[in-house]
KOLGU-4560 file (N, C-alpha, C; in nm, 3 decimals, padded with zeros to 5 digits):
<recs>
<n_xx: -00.819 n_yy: 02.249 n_zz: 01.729 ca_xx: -00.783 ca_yy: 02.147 ca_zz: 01.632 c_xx: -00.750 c_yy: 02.216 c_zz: 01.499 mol: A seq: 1 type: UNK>
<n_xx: -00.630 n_yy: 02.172 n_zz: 01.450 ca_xx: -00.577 ca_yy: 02.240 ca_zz: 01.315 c_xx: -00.687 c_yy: 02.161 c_zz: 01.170 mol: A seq: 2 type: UNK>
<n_xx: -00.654 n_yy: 02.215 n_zz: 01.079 ca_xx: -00.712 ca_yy: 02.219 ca_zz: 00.994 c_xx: -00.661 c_yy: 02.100 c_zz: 00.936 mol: A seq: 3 type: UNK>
<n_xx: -00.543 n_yy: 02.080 n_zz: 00.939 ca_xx: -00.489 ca_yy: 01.959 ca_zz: 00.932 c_xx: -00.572 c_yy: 01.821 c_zz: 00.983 mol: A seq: 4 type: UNK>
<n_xx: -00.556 n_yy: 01.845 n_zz: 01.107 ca_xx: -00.630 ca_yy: 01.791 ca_zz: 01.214 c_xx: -00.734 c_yy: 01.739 c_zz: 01.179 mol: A seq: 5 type: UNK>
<n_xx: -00.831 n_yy: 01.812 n_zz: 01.134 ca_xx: -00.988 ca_yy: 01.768 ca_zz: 01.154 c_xx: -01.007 c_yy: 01.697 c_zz: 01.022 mol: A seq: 6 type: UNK>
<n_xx: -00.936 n_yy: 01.733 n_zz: 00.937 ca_xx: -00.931 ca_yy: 01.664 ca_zz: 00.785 c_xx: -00.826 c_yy: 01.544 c_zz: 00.768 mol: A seq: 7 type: UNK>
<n_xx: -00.775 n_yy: 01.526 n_zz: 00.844 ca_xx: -00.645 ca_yy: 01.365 ca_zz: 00.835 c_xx: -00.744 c_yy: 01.253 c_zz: 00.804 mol: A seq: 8 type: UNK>
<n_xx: -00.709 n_yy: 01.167 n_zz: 00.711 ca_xx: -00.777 ca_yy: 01.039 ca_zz: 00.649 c_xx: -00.882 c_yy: 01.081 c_zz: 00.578 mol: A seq: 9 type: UNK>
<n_xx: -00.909 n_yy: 01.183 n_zz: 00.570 ca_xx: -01.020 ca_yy: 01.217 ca_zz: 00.506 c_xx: -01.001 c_yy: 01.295 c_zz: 00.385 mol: A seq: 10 type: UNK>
<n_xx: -01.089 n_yy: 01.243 n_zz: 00.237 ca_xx: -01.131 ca_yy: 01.356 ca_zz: 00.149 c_xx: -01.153 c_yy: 01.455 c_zz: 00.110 mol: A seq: 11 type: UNK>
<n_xx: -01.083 n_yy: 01.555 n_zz: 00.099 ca_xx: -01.159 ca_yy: 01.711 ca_zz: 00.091 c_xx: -01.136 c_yy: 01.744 c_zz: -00.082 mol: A seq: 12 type: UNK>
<n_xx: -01.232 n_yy: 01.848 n_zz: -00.093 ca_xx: -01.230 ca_yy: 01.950 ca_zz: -00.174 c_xx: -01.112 c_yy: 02.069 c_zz: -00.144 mol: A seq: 13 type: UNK>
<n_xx: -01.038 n_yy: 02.090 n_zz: -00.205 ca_xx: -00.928 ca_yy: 02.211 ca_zz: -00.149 c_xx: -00.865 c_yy: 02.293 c_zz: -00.318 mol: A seq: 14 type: UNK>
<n_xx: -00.885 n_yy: 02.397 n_zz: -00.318 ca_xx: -00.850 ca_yy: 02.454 ca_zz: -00.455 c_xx: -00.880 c_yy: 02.390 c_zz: -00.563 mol: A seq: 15 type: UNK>
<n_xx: -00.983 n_yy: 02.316 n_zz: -00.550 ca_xx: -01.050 ca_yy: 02.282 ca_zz: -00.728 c_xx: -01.015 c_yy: 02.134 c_zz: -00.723 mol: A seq: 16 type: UNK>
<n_xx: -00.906 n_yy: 02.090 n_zz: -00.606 ca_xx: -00.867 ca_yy: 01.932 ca_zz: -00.655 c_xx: -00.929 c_yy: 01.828 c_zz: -00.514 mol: A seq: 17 type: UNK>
<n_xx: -00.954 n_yy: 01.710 n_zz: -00.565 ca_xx: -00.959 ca_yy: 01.608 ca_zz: -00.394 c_xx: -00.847 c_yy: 01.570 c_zz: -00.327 mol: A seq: 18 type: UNK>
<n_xx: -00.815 n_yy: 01.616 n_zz: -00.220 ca_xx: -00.717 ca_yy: 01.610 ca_zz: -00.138 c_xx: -00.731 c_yy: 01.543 c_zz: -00.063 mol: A seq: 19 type: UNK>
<n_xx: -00.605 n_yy: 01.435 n_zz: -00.013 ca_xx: -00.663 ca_yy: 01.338 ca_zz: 00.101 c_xx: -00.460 c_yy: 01.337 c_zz: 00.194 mol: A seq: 20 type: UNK>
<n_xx: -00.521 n_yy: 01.424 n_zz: 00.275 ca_xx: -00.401 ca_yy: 01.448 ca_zz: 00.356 c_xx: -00.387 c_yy: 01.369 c_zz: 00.497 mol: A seq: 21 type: UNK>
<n_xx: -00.237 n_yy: 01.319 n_zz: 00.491 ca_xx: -00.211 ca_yy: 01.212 ca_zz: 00.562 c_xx: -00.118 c_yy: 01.245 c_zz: 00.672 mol: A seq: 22 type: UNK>
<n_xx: -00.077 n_yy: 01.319 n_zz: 00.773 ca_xx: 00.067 ca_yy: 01.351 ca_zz: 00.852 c_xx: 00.082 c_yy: 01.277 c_zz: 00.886 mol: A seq: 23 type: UNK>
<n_xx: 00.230 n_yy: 01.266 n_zz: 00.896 ca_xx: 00.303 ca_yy: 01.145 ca_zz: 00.880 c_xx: 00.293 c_yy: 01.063 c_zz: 01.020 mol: A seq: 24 type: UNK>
<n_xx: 00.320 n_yy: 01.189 n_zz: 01.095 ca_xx: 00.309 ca_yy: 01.120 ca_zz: 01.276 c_xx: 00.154 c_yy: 01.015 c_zz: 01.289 mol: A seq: 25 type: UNK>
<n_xx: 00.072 n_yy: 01.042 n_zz: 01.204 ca_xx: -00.093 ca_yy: 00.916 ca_zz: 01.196 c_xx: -00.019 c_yy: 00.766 c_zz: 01.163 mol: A seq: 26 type: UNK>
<n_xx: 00.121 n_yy: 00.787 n_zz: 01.087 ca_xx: 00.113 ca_yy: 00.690 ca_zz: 01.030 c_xx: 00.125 c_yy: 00.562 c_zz: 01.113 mol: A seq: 27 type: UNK>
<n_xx: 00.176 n_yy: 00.584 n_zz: 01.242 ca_xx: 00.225 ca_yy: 00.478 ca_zz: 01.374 c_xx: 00.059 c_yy: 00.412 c_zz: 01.354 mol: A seq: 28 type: UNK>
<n_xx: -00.039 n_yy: 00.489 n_zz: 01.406 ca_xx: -00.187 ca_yy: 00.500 ca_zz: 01.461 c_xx: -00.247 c_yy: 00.412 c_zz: 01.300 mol: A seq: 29 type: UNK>
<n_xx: -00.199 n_yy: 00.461 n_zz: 01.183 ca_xx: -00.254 ca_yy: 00.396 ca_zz: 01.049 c_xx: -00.212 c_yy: 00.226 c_zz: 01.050 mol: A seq: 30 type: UNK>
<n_xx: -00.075 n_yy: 00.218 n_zz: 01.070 ca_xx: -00.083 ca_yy: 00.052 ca_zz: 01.097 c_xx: -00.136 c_yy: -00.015 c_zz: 01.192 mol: A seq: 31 type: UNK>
<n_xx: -00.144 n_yy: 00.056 n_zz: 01.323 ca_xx: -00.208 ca_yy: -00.009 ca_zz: 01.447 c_xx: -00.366 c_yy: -00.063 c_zz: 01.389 mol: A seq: 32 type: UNK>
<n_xx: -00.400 n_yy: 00.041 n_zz: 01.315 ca_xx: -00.549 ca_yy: -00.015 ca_zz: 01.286 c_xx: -00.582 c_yy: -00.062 c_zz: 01.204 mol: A seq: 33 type: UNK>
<n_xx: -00.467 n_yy: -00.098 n_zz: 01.090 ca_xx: -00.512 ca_yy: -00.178 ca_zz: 00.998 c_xx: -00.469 c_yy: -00.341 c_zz: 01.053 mol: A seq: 34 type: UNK>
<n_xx: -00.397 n_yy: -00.335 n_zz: 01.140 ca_xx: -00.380 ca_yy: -00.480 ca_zz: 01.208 c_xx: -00.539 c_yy: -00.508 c_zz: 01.269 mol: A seq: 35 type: UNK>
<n_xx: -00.539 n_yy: -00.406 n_zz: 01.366 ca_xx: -00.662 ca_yy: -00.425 ca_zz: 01.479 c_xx: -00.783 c_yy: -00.468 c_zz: 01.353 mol: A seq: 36 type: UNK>
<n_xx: -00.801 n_yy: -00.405 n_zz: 01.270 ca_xx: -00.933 ca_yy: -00.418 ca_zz: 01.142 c_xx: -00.959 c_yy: -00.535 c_zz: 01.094 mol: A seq: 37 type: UNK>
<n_xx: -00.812 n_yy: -00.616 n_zz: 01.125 ca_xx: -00.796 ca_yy: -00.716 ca_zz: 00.985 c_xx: -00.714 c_yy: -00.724 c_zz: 00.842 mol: A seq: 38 type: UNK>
<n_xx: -00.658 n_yy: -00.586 n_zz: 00.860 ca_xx: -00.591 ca_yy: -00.555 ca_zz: 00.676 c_xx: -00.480 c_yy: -00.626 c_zz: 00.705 mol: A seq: 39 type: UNK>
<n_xx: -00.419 n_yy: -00.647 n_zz: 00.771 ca_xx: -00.307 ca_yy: -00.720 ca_zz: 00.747 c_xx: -00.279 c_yy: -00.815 c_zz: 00.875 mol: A seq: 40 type: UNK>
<n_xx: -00.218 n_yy: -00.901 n_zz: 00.845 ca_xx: -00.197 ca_yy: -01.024 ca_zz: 00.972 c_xx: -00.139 c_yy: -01.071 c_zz: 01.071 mol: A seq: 41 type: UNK>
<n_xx: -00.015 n_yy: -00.963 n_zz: 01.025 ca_xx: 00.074 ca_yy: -00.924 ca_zz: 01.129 c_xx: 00.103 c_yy: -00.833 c_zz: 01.192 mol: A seq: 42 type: UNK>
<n_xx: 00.133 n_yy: -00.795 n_zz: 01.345 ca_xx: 00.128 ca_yy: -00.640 ca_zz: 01.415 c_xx: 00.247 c_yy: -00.579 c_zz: 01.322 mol: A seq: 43 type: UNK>
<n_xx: 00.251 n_yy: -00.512 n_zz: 01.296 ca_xx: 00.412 ca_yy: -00.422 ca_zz: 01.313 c_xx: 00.430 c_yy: -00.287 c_zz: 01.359 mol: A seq: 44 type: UNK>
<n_xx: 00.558 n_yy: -00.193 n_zz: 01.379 ca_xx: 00.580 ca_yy: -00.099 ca_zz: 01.476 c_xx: 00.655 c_yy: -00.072 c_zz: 01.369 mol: A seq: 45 type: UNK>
<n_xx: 00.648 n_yy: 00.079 n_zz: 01.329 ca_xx: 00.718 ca_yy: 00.192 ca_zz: 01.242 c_xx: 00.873 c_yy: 00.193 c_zz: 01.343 mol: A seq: 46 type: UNK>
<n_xx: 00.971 n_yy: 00.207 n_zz: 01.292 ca_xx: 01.104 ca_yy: 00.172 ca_zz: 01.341 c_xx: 01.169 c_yy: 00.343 c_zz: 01.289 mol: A seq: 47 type: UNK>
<n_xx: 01.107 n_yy: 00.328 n_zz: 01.165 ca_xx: 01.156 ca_yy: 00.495 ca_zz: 01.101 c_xx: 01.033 c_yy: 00.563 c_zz: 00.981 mol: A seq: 48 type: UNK>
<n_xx: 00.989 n_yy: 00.674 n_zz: 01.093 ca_xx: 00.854 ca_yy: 00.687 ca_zz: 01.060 c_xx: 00.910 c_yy: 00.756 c_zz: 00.854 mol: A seq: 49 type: UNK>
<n_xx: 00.981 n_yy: 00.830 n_zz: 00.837 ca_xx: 01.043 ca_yy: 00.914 ca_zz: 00.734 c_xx: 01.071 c_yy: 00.809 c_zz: 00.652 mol: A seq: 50 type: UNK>
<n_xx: 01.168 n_yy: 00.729 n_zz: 00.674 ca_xx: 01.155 ca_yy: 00.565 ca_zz: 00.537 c_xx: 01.030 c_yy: 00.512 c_zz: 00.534 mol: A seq: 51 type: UNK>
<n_xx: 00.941 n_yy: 00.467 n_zz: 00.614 ca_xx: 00.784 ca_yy: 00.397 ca_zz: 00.588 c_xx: 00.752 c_yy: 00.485 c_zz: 00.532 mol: A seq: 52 type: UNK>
<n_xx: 00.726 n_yy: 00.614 n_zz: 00.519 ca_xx: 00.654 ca_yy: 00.679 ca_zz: 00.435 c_xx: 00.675 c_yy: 00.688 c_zz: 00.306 mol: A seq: 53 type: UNK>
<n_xx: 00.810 n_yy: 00.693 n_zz: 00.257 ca_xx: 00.828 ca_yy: 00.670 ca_zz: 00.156 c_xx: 00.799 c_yy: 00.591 c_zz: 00.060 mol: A seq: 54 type: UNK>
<n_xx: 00.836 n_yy: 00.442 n_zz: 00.125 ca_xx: 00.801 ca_yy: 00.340 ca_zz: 00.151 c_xx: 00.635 c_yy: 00.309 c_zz: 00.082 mol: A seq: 55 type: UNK>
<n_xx: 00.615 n_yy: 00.353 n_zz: 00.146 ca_xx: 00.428 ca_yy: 00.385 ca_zz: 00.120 c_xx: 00.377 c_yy: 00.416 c_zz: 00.063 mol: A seq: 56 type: UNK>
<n_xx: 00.431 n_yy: 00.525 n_zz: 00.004 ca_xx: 00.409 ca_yy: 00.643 ca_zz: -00.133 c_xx: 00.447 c_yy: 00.562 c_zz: -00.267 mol: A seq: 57 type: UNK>
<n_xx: 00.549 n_yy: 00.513 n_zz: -00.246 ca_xx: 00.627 ca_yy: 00.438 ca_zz: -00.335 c_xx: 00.479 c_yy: 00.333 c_zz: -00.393 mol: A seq: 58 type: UNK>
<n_xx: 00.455 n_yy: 00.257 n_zz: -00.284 ca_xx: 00.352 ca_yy: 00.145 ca_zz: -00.311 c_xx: 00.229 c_yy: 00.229 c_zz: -00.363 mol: A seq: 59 type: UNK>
<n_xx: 00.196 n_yy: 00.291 n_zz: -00.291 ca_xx: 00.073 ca_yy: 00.359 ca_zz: -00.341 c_xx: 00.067 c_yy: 00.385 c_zz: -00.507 mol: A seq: 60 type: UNK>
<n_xx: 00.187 n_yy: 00.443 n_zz: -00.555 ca_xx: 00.213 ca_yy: 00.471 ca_zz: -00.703 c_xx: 00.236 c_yy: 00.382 c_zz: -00.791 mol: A seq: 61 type: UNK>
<n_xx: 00.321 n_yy: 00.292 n_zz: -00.738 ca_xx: 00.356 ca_yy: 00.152 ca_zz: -00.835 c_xx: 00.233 c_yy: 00.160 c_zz: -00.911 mol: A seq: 62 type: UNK>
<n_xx: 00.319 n_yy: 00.104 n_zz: -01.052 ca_xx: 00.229 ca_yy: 00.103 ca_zz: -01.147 c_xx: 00.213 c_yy: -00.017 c_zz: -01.200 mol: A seq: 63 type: UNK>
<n_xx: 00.112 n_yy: -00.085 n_zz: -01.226 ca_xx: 00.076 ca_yy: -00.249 ca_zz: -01.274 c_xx: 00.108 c_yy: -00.222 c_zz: -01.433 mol: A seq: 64 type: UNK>
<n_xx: 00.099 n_yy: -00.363 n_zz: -01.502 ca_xx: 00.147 ca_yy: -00.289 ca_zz: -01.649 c_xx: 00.097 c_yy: -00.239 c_zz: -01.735 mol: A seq: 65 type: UNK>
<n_xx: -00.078 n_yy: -00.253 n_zz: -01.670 ca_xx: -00.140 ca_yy: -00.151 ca_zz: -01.793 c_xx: -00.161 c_yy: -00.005 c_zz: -01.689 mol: A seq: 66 type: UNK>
<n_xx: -00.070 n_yy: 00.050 n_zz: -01.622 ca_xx: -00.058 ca_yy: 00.179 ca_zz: -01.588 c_xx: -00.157 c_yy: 00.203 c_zz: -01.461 mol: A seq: 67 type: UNK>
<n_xx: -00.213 n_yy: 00.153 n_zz: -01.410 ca_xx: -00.283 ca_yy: 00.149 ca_zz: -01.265 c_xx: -00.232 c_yy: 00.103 c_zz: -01.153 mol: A seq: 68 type: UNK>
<n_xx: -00.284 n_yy: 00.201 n_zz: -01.062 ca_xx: -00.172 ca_yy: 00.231 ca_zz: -00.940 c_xx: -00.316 c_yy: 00.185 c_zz: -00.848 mol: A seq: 69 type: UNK>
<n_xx: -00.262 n_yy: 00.132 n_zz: -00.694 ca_xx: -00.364 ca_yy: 00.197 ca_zz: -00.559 c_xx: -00.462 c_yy: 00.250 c_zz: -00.559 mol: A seq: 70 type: UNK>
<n_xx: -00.390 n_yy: 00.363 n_zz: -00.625 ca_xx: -00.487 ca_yy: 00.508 ca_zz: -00.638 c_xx: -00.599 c_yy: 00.520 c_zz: -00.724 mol: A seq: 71 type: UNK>
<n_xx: -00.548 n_yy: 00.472 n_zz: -00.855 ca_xx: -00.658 ca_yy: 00.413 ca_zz: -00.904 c_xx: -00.775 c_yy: 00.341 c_zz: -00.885 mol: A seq: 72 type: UNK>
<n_xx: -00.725 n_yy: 00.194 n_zz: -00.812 ca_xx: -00.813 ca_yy: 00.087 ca_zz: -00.758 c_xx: -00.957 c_yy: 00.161 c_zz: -00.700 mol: A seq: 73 type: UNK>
<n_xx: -00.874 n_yy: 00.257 n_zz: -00.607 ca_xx: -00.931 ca_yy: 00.273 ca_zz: -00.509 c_xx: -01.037 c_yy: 00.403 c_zz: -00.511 mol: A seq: 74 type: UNK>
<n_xx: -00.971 n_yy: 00.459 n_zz: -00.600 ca_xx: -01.094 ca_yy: 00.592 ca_zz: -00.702 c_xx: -01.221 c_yy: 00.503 c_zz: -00.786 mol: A seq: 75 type: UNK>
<n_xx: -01.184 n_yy: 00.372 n_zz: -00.847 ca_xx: -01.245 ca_yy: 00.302 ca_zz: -00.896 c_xx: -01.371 c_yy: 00.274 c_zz: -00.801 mol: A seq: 76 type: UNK>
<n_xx: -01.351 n_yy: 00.219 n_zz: -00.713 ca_xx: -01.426 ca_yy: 00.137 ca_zz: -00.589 c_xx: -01.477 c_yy: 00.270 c_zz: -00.516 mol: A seq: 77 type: UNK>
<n_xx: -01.440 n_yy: 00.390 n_zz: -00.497 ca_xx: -01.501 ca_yy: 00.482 ca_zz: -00.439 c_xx: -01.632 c_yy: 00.535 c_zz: -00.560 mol: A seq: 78 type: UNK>
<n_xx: -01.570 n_yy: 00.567 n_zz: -00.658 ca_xx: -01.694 ca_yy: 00.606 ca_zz: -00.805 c_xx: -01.789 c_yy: 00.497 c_zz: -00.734 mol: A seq: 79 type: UNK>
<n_xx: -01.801 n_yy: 00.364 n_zz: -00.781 ca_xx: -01.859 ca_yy: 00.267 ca_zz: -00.800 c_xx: -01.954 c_yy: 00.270 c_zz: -00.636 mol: A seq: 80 type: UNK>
<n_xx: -01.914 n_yy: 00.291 n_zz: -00.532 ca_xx: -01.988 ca_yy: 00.333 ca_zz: -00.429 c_xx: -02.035 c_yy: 00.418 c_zz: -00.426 mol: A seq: 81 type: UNK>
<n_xx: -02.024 n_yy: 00.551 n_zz: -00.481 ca_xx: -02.089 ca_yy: 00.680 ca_zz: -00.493 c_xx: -02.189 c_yy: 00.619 c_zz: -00.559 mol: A seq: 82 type: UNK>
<n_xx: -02.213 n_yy: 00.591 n_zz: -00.708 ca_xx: -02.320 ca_yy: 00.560 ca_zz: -00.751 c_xx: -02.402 c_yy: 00.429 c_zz: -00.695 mol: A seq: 83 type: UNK>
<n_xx: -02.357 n_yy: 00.345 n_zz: -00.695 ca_xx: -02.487 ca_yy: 00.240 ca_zz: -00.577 c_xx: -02.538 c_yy: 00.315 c_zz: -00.444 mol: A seq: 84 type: UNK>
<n_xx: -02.448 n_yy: 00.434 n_zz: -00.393 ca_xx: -02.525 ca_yy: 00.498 ca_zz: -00.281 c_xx: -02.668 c_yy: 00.625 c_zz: -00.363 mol: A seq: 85 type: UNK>
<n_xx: -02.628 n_yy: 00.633 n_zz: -00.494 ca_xx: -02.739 ca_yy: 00.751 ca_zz: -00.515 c_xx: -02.641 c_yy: 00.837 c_zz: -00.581 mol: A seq: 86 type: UNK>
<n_xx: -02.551 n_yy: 00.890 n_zz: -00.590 ca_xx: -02.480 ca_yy: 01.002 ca_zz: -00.603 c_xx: -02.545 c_yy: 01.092 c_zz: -00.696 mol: A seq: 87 type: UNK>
<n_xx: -02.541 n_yy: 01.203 n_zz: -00.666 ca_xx: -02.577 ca_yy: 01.296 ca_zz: -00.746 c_xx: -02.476 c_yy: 01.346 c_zz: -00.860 mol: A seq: 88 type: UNK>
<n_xx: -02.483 n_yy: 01.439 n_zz: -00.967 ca_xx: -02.421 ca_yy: 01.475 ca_zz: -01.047 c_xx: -02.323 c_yy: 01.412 c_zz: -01.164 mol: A seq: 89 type: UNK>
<n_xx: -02.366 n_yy: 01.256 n_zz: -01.147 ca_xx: -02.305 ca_yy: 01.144 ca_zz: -01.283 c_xx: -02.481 c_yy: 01.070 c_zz: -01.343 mol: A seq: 90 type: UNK>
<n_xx: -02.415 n_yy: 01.086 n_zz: -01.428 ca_xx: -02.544 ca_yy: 00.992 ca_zz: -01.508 c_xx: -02.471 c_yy: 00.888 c_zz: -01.602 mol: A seq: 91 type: UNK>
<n_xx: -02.526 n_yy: 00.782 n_zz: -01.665 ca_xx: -02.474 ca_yy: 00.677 ca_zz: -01.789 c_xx: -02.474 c_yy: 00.766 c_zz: -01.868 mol: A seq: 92 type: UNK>
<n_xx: -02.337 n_yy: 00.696 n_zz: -01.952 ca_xx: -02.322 ca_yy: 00.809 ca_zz: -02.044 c_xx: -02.390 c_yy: 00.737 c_zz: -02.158 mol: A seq: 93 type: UNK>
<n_xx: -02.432 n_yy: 00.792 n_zz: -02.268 ca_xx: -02.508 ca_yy: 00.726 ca_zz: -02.348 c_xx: -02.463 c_yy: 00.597 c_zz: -02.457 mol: A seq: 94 type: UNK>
<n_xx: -02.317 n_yy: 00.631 n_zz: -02.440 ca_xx: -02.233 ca_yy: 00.534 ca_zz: -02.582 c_xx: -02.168 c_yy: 00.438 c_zz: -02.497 mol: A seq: 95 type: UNK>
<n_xx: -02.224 n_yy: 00.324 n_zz: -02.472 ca_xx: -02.152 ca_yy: 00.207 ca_zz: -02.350 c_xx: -02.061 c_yy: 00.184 c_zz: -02.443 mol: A seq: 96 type: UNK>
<n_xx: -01.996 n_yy: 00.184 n_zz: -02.574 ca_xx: -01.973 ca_yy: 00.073 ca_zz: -02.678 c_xx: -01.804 c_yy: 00.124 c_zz: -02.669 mol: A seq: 97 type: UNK>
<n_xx: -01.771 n_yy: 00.251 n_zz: -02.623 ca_xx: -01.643 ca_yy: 00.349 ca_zz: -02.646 c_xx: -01.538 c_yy: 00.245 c_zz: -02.587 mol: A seq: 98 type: UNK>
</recs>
């Protein structure tokens, strides 16, 4: 199993930054299961895997108008679970008022 491989959908640490690497060929397997999950309501079938991705990226980035993307949201909601799980290495910062 490539390195690729064992890390797809998943979070890593990689040269100092969080990396969350996606190949593109998952992406068929990524809608199948967000139907099967519930995320969305309708089946659909990738027709052209190279435009959906784009496609995707595109959405992921869109920016709302005070400048928050997906990516954001979703860093938001991950922080916010780290700390209700315990997380180590954040504390309150002392000046709530900033």
């Amino acid at each position: 199993m490539s390195d690729t491989d064992k890390h797809s959908g998943r979070a890593i640490i990689e040269d100092g930054a969080i990396v969350i690497r996606i190949p593109l060929e998952y992406l068929d397997t990524i809608v199948e299961g967000a139907w099967a999950a519930s995320g969305i309501d309708v089946r659909y079938r990738i027709t052209d895997r190279s435009v959906f991705a784009q496609e995707l990226t595109h959405s992921l980035n869109a920016e709302e108008e005070d400048g928050t993307t997906l990516i954001h949201r979703t860093f938001d909601a991950a922080i916010n679970d780290a700390i209700e799980q315990g997380a180590q290495g954040i504390e309150e910062h002392e000046d709530q008022d900033a």
